[in-house]
MMTF fields as JSON, N, C-alpha, C and O atoms, coordinates in Angstrom:
{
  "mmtfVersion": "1.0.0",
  "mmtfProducer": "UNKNOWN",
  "numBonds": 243,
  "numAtoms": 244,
  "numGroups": 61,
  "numChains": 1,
  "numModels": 1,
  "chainsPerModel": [1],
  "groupsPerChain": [61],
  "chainIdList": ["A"],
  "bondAtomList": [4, 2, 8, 6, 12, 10, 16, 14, 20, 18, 24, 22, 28, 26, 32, 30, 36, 34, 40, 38, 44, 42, 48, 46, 52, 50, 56, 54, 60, 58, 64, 62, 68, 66, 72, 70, 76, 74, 80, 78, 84, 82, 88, 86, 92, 90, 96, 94, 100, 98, 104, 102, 108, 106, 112, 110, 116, 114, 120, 118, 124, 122, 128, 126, 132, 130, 136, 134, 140, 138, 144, 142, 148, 146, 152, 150, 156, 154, 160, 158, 164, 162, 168, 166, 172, 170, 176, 174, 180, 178, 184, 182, 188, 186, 192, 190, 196, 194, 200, 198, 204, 202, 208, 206, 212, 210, 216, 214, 220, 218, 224, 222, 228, 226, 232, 230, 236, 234, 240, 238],
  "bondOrderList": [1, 1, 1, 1, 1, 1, 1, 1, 1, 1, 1, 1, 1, 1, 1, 1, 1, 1, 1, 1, 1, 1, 1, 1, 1, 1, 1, 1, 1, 1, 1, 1, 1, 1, 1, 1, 1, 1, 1, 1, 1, 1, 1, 1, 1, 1, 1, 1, 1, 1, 1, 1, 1, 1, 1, 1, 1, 1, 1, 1],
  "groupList": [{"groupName": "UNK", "atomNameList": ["N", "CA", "C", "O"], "elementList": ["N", "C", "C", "O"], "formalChargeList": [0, 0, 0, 0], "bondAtomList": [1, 0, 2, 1, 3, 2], "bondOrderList": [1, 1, 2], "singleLetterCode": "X", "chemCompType": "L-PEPTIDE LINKING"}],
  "groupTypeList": [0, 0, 0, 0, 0, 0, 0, 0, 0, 0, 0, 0, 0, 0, 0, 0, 0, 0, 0, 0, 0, 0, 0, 0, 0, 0, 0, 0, 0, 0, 0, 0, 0, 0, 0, 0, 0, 0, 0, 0, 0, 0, 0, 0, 0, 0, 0, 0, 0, 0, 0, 0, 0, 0, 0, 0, 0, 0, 0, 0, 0],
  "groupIdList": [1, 2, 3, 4, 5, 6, 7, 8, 9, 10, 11, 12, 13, 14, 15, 16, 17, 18, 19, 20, 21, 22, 23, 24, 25, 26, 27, 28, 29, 30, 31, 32, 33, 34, 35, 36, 37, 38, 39, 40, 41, 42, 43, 44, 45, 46, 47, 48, 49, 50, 51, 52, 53, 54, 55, 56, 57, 58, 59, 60, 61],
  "secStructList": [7, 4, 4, 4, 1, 1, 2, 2, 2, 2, 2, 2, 2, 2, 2, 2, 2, 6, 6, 6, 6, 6, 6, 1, 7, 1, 1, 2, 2, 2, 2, 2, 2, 2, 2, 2, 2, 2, 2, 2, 2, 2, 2, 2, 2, 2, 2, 2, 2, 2, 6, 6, 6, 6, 6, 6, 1, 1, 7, 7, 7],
  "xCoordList": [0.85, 0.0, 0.898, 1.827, 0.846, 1.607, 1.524, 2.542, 0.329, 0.513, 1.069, 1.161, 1.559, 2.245, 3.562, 4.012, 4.412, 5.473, 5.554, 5.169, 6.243, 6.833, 6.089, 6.513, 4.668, 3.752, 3.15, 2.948, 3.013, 2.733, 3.712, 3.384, 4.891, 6.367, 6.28, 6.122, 6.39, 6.171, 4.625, 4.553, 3.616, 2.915, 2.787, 2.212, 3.698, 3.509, 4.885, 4.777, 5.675, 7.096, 6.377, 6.909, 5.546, 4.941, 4.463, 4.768, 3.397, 2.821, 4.101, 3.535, 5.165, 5.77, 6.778, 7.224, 6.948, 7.557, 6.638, 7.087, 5.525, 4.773, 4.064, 3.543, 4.334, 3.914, 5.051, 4.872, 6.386, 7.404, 7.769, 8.901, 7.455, 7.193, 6.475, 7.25, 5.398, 4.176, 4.158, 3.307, 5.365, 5.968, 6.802, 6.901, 7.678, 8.432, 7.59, 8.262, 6.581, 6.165, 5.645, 5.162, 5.781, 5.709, 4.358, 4.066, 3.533, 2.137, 0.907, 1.257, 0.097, -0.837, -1.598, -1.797, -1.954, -2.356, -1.698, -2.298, -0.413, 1.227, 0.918, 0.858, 0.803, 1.072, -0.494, -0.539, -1.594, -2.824, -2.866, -3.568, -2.223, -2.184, -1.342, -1.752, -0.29, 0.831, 0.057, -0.264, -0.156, -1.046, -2.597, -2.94, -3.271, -4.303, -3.704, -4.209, -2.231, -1.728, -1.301, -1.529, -0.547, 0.276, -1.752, -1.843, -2.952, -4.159, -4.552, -5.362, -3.911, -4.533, -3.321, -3.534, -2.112, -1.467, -1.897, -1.819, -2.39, -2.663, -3.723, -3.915, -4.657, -6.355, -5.642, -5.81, -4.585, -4.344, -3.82, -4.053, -2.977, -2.46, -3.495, -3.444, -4.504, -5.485, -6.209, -6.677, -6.353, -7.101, -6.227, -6.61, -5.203, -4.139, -4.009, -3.621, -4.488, -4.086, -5.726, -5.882, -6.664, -8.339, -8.011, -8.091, -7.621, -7.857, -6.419, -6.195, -5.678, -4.707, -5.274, -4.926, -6.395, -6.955, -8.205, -8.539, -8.575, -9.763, -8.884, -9.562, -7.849, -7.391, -6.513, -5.634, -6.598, -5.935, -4.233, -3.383, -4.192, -2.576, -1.918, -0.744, -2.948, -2.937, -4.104, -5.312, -3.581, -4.078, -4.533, -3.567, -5.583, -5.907, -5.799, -5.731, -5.78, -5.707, -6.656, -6.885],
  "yCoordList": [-1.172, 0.0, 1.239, 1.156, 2.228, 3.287, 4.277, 4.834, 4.441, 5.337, 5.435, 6.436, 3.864, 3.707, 3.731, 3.386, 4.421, 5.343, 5.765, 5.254, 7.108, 8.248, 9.324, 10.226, 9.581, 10.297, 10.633, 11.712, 9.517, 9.583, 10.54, 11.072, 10.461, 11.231, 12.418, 13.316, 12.717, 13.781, 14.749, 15.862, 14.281, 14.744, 15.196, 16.221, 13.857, 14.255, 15.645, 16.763, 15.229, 16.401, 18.097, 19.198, 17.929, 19.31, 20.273, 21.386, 18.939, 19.948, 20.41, 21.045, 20.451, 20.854, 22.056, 22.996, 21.891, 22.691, 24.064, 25.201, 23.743, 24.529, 25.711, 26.812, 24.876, 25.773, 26.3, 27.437, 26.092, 26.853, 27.587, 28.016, 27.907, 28.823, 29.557, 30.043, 29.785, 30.586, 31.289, 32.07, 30.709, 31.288, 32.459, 33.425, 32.173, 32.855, 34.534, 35.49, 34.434, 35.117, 36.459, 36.247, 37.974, 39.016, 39.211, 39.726, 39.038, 39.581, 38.634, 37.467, 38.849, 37.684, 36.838, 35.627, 37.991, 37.391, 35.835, 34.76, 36.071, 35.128, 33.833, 32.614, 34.404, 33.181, 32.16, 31.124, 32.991, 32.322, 31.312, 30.302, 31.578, 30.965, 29.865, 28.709, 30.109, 28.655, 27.808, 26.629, 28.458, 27.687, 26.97, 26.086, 27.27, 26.582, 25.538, 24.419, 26.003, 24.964, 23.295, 22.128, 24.023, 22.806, 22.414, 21.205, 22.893, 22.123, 21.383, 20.477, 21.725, 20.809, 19.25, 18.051, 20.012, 18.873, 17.54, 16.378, 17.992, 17.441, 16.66, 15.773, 17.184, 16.244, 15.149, 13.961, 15.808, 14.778, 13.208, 12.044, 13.901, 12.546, 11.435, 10.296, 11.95, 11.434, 11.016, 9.89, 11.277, 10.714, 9.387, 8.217, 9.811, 8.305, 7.238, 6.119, 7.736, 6.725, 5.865, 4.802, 6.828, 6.069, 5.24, 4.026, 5.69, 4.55, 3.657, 3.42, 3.228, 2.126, 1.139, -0.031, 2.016, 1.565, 0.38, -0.759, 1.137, 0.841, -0.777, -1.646, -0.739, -1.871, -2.53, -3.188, -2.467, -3.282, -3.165, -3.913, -2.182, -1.833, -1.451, -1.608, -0.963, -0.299, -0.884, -0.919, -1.289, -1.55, -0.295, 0.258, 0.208, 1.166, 0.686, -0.532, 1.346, 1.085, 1.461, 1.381],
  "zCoordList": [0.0, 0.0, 0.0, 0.804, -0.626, -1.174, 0.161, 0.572, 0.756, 1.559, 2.845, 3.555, 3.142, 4.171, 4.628, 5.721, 3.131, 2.818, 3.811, 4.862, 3.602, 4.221, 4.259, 4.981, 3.449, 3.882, 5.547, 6.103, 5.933, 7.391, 8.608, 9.669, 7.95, 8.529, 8.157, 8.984, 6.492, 6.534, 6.792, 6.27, 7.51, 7.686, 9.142, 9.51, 10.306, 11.267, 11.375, 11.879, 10.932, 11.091, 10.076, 10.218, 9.452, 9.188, 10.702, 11.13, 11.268, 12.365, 13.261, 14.151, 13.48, 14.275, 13.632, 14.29, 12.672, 11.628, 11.355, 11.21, 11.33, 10.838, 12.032, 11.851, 13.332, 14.816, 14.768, 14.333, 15.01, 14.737, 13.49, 13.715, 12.453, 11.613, 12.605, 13.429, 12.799, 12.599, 14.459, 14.886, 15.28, 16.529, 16.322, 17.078, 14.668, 14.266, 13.225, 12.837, 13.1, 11.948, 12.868, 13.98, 12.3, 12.934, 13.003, 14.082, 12.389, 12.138, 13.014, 13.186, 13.346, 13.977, 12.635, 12.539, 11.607, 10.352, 10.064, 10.08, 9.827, 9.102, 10.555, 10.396, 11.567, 12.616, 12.036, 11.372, 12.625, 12.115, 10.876, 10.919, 9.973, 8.637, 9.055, 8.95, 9.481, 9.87, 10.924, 10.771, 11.841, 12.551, 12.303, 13.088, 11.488, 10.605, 9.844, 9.758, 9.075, 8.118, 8.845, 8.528, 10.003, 11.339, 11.544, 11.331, 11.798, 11.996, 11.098, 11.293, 9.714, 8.666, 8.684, 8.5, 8.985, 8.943, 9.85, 9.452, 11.217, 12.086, 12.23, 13.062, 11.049, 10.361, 9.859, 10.137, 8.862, 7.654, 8.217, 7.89, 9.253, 10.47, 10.766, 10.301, 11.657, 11.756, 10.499, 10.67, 9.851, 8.465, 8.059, 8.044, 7.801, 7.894, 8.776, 8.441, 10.455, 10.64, 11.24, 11.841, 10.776, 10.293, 9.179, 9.372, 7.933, 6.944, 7.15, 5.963, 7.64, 8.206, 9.453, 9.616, 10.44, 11.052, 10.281, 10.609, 9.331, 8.395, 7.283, 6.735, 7.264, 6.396, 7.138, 6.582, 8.436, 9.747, 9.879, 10.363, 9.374, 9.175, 10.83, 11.167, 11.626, 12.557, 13.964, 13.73, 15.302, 16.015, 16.879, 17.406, 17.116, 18.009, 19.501, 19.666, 20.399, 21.87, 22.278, 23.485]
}
């Protein structure tokens, strides 16, 4: 299954990348935007690890 690549990595290493951007950014506008982006990253996580859950790739606790 393709998506069980390195997508998952680079999705979780965005949200942290992306809160630190947006710690760094002068404007509240610039932070807001990074910080929505690090929230989308943080869906997308979860969305991955529903459908891995969904094709038993993944044991939930």
């Amino acid at each position: 299954m393709r998506i069980v690549g390195a997508h998952p990595r680079r999705a979780s290493q965005a949200i942290a990348l992306k809160i630190a951007e947006g710690n760094g950014k002068a404007t509240s506008g610039d932070r807001r935007r990074s910080f929505e982006s690090a929230r989308g990253s943080a869906l997308e996580c979860a969305a991955i690890e529903d459908v891995l859950a969904g094709v038993r790739c993944v044991v939930r606790r």
